[in-house]
Residue frames as qw, qx, qy, qz and C-alpha x, y, z in Angstrom:
[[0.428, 0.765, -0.474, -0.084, -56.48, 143.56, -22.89],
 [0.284, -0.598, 0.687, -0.299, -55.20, 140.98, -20.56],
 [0.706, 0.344, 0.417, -0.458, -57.53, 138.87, -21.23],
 [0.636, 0.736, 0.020, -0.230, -57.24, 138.77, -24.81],
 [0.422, 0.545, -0.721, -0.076, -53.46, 138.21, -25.07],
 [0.387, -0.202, 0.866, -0.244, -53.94, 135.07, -22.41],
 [0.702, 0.398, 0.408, -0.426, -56.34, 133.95, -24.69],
 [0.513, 0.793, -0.217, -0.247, -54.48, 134.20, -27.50],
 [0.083, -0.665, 0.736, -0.094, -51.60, 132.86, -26.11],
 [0.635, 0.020, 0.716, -0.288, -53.58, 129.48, -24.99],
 [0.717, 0.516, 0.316, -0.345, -55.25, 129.14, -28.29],
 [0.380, 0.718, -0.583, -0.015, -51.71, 129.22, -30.01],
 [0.272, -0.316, 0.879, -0.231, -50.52, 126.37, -27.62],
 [0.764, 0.177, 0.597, -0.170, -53.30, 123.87, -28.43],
 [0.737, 0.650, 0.040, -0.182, -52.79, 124.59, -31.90],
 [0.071, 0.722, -0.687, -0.034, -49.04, 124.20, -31.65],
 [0.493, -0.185, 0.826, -0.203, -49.68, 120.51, -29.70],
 [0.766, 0.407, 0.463, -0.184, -52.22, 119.51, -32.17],
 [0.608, 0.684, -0.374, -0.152, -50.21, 120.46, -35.24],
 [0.035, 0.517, -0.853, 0.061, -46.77, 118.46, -33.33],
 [0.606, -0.085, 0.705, -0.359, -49.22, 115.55, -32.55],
 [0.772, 0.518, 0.228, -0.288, -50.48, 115.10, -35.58],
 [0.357, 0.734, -0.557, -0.154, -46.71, 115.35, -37.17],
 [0.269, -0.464, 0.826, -0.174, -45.74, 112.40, -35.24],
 [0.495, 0.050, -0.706, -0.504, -48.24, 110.24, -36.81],
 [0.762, -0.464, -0.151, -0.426, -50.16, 109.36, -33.45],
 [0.553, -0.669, 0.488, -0.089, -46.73, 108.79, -31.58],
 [0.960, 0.176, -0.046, 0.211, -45.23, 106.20, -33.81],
 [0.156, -0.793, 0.481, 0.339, -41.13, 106.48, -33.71],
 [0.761, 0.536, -0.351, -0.103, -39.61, 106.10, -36.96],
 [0.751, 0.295, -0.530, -0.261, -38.15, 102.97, -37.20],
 [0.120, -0.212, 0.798, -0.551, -39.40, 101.85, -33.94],
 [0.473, 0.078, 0.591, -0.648, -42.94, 101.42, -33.94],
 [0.598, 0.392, -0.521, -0.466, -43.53, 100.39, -37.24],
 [0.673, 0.027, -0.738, 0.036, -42.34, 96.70, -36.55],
 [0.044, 0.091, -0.734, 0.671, -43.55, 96.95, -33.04],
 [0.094, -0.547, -0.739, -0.382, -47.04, 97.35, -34.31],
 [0.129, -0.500, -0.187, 0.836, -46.83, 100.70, -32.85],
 [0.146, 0.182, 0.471, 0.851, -48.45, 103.76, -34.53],
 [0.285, -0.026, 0.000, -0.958, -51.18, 105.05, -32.74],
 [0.799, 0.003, 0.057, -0.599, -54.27, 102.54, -34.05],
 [0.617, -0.181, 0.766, 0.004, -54.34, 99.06, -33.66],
 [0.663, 0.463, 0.505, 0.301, -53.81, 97.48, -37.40],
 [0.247, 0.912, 0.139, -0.297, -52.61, 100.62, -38.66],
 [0.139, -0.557, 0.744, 0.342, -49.03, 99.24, -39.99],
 [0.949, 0.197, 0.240, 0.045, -48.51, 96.50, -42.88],
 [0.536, -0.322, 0.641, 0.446, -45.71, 94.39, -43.59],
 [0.789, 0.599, 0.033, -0.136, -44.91, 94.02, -47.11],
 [0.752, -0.089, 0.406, 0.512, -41.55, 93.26, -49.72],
 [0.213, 0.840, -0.270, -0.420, -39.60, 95.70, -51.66],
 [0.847, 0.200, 0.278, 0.406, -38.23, 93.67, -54.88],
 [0.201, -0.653, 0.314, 0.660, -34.86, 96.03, -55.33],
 [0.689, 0.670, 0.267, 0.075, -34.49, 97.16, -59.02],
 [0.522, 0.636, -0.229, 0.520, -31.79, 99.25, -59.08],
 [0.710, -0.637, -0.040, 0.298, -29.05, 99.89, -56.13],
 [0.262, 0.895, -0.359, 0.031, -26.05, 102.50, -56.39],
 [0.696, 0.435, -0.477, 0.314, -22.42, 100.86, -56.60],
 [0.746, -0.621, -0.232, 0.055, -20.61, 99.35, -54.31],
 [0.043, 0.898, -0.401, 0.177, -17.85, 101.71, -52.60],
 [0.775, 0.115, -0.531, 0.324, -14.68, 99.60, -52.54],
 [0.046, 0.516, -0.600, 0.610, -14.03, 101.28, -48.56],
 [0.480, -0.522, -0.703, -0.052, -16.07, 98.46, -46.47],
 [0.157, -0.224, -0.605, 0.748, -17.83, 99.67, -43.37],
 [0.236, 0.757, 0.464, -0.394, -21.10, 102.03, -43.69],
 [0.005, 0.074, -0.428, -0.901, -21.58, 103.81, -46.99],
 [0.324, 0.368, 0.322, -0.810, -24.44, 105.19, -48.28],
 [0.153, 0.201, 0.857, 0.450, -26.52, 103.03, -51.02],
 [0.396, 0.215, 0.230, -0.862, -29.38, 104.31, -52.50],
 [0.234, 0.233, 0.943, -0.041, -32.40, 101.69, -53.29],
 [0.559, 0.042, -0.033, -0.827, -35.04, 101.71, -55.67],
 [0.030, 0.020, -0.981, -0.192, -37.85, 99.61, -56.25],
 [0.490, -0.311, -0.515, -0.631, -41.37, 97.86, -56.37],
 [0.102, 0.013, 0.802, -0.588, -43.40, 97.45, -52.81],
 [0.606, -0.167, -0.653, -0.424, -45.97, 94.70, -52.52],
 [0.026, -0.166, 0.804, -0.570, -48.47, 93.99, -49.64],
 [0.091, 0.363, 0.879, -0.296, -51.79, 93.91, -48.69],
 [0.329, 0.886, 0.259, -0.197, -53.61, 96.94, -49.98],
 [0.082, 0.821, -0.452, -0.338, -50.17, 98.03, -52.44],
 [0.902, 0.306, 0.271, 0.142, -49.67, 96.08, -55.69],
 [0.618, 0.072, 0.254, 0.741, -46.03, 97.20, -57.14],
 [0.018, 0.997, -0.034, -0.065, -46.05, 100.97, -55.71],
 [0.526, 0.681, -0.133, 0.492, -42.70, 102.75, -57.48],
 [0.388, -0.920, 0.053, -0.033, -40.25, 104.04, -54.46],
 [0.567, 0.427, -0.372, 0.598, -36.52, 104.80, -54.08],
 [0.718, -0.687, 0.070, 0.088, -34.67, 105.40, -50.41],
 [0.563, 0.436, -0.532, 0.458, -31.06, 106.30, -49.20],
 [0.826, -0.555, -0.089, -0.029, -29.82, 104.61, -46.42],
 [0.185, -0.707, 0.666, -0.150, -26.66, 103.97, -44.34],
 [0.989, 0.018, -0.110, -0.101, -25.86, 100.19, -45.29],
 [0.655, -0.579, 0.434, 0.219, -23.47, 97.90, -44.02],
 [0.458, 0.486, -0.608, -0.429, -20.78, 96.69, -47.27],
 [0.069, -0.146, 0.987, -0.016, -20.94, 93.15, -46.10],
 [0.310, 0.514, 0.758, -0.256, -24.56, 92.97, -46.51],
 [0.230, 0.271, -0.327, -0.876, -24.83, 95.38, -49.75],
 [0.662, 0.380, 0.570, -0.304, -28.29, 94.73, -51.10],
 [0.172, -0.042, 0.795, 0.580, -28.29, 93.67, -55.20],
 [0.627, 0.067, -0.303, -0.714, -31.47, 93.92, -58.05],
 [0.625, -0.094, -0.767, -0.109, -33.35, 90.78, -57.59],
 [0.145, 0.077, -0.744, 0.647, -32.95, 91.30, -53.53],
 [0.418, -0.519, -0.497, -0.555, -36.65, 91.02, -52.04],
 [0.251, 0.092, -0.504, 0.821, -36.27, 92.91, -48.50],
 [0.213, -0.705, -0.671, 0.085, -39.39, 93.24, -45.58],
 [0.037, 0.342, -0.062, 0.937, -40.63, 96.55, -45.30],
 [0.020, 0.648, 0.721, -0.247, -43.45, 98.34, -43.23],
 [0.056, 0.293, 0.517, 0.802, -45.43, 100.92, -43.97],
 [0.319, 0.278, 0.582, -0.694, -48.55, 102.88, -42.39],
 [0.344, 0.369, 0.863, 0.038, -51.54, 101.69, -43.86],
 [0.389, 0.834, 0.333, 0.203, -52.62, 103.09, -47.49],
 [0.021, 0.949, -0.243, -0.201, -48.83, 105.32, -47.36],
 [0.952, 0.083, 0.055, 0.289, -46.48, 103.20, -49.19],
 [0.430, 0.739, -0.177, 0.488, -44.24, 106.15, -49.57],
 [0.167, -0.759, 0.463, -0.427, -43.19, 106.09, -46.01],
 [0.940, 0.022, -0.313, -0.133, -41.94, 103.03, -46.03],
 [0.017, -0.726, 0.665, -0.173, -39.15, 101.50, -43.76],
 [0.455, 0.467, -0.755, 0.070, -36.80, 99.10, -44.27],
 [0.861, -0.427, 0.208, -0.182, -36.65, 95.75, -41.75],
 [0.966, -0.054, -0.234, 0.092, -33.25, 94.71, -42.54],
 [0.796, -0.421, 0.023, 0.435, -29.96, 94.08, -40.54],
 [0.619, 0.122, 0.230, 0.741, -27.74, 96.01, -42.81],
 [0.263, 0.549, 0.231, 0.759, -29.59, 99.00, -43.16],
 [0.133, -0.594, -0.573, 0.549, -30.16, 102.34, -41.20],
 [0.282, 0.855, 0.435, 0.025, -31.72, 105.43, -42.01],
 [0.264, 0.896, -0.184, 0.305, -28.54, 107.61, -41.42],
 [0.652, 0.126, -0.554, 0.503, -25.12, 107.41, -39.71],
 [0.163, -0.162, 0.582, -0.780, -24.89, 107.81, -35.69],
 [0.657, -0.169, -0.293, -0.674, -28.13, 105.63, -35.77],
 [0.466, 0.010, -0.864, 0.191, -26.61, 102.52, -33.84],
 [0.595, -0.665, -0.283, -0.351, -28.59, 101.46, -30.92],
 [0.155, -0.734, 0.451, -0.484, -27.53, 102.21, -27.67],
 [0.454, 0.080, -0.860, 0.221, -25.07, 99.13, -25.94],
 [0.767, -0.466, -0.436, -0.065, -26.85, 97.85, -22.83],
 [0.228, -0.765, 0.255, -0.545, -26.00, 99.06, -19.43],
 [0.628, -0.155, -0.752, 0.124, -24.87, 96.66, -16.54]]
């Protein structure tokens, strides 16, 4: 009987690791490894360009506000894939239609794209951490 739940137990654990391993996309961190050429396999990221089509209004309080972005993403294996995104953007850098902004992307998933520019993060409290002396 002992036996059997220690077994059981193990055989739940690998399957726990192998399910969280496999969430993580082979260790990438979101919007780390992407433009680090991180992600697990070598070549397994591509750059491409979101041309912006439509962007929500800008909120007359400057600082961080939330914008939400659609458009077309073009790259190497993705001819004008359809995708929309809300981000934390700065207002001094509010992106506009017409705006044509580097993404990445794991190869053949254009839907999990992320952003590469200055103005945007994925959510507030996202700042990177100041340097230590």
């Amino acid at each position: 009987m002992q036996l059997t739940f220690f077994l059981l137990m193990a055989g739940a654990l690998v399957a726990a690791i192998t399910y969280y391993r496999r969430g993580q996309g082979g260790g990438a961190t979101p919007g780390t490894a992407l433009f680090n050429g991180g992600g697990g396999r070598a070549g397994a990221t591509e750059s491409g360009t979101l041309y912006v089509t439509g962007v929500s209004p800008l909120p007359d309080v400057p600082g961080e506000q939330y914008v939400t972005i659609s458009g077309s993403i073009s790259g190497p294996s993705v001819v004008a894939h359809e995708v929309y995104g809300r981000f934390a953007w700065d207002t001094n850098q509010w992106p506009s239609p017409g705006d044509q902004i580097p993404v990445a992307y794991p190869e053949g998933k254009p839907d999990r794209w992320q952003l590469g520019h200055p103005g945007a993060r994925p959510y507030f409290g996202s700042r990177p951490e100041k340097p230590r002396n």
